[in-house]
C-alpha positions in Angstrom: 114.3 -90.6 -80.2 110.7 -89.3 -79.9 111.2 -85.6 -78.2 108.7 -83.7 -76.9 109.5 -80.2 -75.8 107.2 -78.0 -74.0 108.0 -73.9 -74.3 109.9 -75.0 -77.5 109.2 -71.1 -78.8 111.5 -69.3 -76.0 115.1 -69.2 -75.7 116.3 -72.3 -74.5 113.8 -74.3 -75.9 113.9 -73.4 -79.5 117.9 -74.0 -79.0 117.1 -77.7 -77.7 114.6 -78.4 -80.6 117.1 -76.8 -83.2 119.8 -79.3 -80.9 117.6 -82.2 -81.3 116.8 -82.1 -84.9 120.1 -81.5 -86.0 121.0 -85.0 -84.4 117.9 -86.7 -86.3 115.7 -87.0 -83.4 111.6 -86.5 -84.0 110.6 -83.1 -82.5 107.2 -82.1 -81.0 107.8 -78.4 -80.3 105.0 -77.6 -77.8 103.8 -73.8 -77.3 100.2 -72.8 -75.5 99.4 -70.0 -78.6 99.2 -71.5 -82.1 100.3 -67.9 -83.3 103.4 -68.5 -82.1 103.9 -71.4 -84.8 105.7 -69.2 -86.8 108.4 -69.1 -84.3 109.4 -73.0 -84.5 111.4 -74.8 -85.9 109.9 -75.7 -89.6 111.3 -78.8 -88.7 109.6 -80.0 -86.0 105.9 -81.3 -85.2 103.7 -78.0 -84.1 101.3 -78.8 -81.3 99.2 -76.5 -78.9 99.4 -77.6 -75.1 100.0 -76.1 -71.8 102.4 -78.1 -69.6 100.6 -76.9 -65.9 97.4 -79.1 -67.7 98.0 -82.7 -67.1 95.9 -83.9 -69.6 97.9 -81.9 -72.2 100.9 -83.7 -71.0 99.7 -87.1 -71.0 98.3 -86.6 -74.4 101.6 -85.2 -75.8 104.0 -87.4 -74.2 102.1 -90.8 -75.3 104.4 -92.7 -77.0 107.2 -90.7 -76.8 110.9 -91.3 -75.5 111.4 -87.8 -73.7 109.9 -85.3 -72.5 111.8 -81.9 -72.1 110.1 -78.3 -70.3 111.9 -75.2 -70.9 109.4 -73.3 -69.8 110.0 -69.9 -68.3 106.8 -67.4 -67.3 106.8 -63.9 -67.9 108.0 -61.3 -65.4 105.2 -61.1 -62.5 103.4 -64.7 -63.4 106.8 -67.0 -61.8 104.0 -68.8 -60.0 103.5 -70.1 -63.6 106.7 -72.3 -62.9 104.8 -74.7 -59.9 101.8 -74.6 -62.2 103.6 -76.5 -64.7 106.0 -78.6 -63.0 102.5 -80.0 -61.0 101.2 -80.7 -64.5 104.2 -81.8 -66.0 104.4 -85.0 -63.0 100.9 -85.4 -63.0 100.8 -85.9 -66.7 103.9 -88.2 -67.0 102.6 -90.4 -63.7 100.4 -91.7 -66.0 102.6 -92.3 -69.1 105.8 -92.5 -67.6 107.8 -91.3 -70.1 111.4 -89.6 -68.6 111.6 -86.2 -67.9 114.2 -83.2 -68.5 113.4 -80.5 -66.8 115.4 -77.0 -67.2 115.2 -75.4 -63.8 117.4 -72.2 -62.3 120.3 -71.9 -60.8 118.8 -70.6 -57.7 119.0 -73.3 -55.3 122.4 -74.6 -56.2 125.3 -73.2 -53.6 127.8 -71.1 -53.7 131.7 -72.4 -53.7 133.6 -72.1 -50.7 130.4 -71.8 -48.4 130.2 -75.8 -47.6 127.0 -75.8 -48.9 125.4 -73.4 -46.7 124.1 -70.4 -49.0 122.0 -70.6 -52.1 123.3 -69.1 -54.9 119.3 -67.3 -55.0 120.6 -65.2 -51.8 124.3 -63.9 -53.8 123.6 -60.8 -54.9 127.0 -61.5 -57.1 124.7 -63.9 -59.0 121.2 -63.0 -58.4 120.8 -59.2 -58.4 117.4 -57.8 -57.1 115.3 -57.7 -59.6 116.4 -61.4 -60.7 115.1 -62.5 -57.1 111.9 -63.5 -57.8 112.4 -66.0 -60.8 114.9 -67.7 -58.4 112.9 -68.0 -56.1 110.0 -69.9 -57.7 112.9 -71.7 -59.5 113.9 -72.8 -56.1 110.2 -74.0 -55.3 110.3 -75.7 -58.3 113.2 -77.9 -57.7 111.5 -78.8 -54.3 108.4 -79.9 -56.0 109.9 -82.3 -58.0 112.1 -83.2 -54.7 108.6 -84.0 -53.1 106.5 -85.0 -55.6 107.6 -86.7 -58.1 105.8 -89.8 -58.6 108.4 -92.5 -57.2 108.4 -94.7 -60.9 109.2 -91.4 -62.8 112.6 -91.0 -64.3 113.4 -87.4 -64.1 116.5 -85.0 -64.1 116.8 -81.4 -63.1 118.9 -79.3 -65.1 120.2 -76.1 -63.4 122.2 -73.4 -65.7 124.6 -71.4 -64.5 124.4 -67.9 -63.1 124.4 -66.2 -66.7 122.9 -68.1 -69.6 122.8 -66.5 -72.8 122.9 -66.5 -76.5 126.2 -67.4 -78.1 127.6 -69.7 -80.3 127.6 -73.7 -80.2 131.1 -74.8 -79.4 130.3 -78.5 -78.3 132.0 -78.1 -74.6 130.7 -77.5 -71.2 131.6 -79.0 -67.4 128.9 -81.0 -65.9 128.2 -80.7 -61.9 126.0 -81.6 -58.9 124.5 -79.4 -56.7 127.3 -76.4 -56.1 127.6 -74.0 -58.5 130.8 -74.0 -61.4 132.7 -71.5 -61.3 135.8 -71.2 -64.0 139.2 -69.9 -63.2 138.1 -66.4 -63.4 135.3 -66.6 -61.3 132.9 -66.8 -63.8 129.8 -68.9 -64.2 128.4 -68.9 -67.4 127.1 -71.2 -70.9 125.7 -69.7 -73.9 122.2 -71.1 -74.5 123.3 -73.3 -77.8 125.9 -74.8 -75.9 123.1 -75.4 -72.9 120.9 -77.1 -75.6 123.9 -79.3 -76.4 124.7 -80.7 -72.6 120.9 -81.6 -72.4 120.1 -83.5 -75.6 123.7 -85.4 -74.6 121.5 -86.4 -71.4 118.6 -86.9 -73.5 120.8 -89.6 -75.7 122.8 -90.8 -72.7 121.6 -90.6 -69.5 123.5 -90.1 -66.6 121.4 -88.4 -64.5 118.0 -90.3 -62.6 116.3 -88.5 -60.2 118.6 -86.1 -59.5 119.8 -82.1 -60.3 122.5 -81.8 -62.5 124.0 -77.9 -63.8 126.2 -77.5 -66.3 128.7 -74.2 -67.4 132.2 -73.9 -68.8 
């Protein structure tokens, strides 16, 4: 497959283009500073482009299979998030190329509420200071709710409430719109293993136009 990943210098993003290339795919890692070429994968193709410009989309998803955002804005810019997710369907409404888009786990719910509170208003999951990412990560999942253009395939990947680096073990659970919990209580992936569950969707969709989350 023909990948194109946009924030492909952060945490989840590098892991999904080190995921992808590993499995033989082609890899355009995607980042809006060329200084931060040095960061990518040597592996991949190295491409300046800002996924809230639509024309930077379109141009770097022509001819591709997929196109994958992993973007994530620094603390105080999480308006960045609409910004791209408005470029990122305005530039694949024109090329149509599929899109996999790693969100937050926000606006997934909590277990044993019958769907009635967001995970973004737990503090067991989303402590203060983690309130205002989730909550443009929640905007952002209702963009693409509203939005999307109706011919473009897209999926919405949610992580759960703790995602970080680990080790790649090859396993995860997938869900739907509540959040996984494991028999502890826990809800949690490493980032590799993250990486893995989405370039398995990237390979072999199951997912169209829908959220999906995934954890162990």
């Amino acid at each position: 497959m023909r990948i194109t990943v946009f924030g492909a210098a952060g945490n989840v993003g590098s892991r999904i283009v080190t995921e992808a290339l590993s499995r033989g795919h082609q890899v355009t890692a995607v980042v809006r500073d060329p200084a931060r070429f040095a960061a990518l994968h040597p592996g991949a193709a190295h491409r300046v482009g800002d996924a809230a410009d639509a024309g930077d989309v379109a141009a770097l998803s022509d001819g591709q299979d997929l196109v994958v955002s992993a973007t994530r804005p620094a603390p105080g810019n999480e308006e960045g998030l609409l910004l791209a997710a408005r470029g990122l369907l305005a530039g694949l409404g024109t090329t149509g190329v599929r899109l996999l888009l790693v969100g937050g786990a926000g606006s997934l719910t909590v277990p044993g509420t019958e769907g009635r509170v967001q995970v973004s208003d737990d503090p067991r999951y989303v402590p203060e200071e983690w309130r205002p990412i989730a909550e443009a990560c929640n905007d952002q999942y209702e963009l693409v709710l509203r939005h999307a253009p109706a011919h473009l395939d897209w999926a919405y990947a949610s992580p759960p409430a703790l995602l970080e680096p680990g080790r790649r073990t090859g396993r995860y659970r997938l869900g739907a719109d509540e959040l996984l919990l494991d028999g502890e209580g826990h809800s949690a992936i490493s980032m590799e293993d993250f990486a893995v569950a989405l370039i398995d969707e990237a390979e072999r969709p199951k997912h169209h136009r829908v959220r999906f989350t995934v954890a162990y």
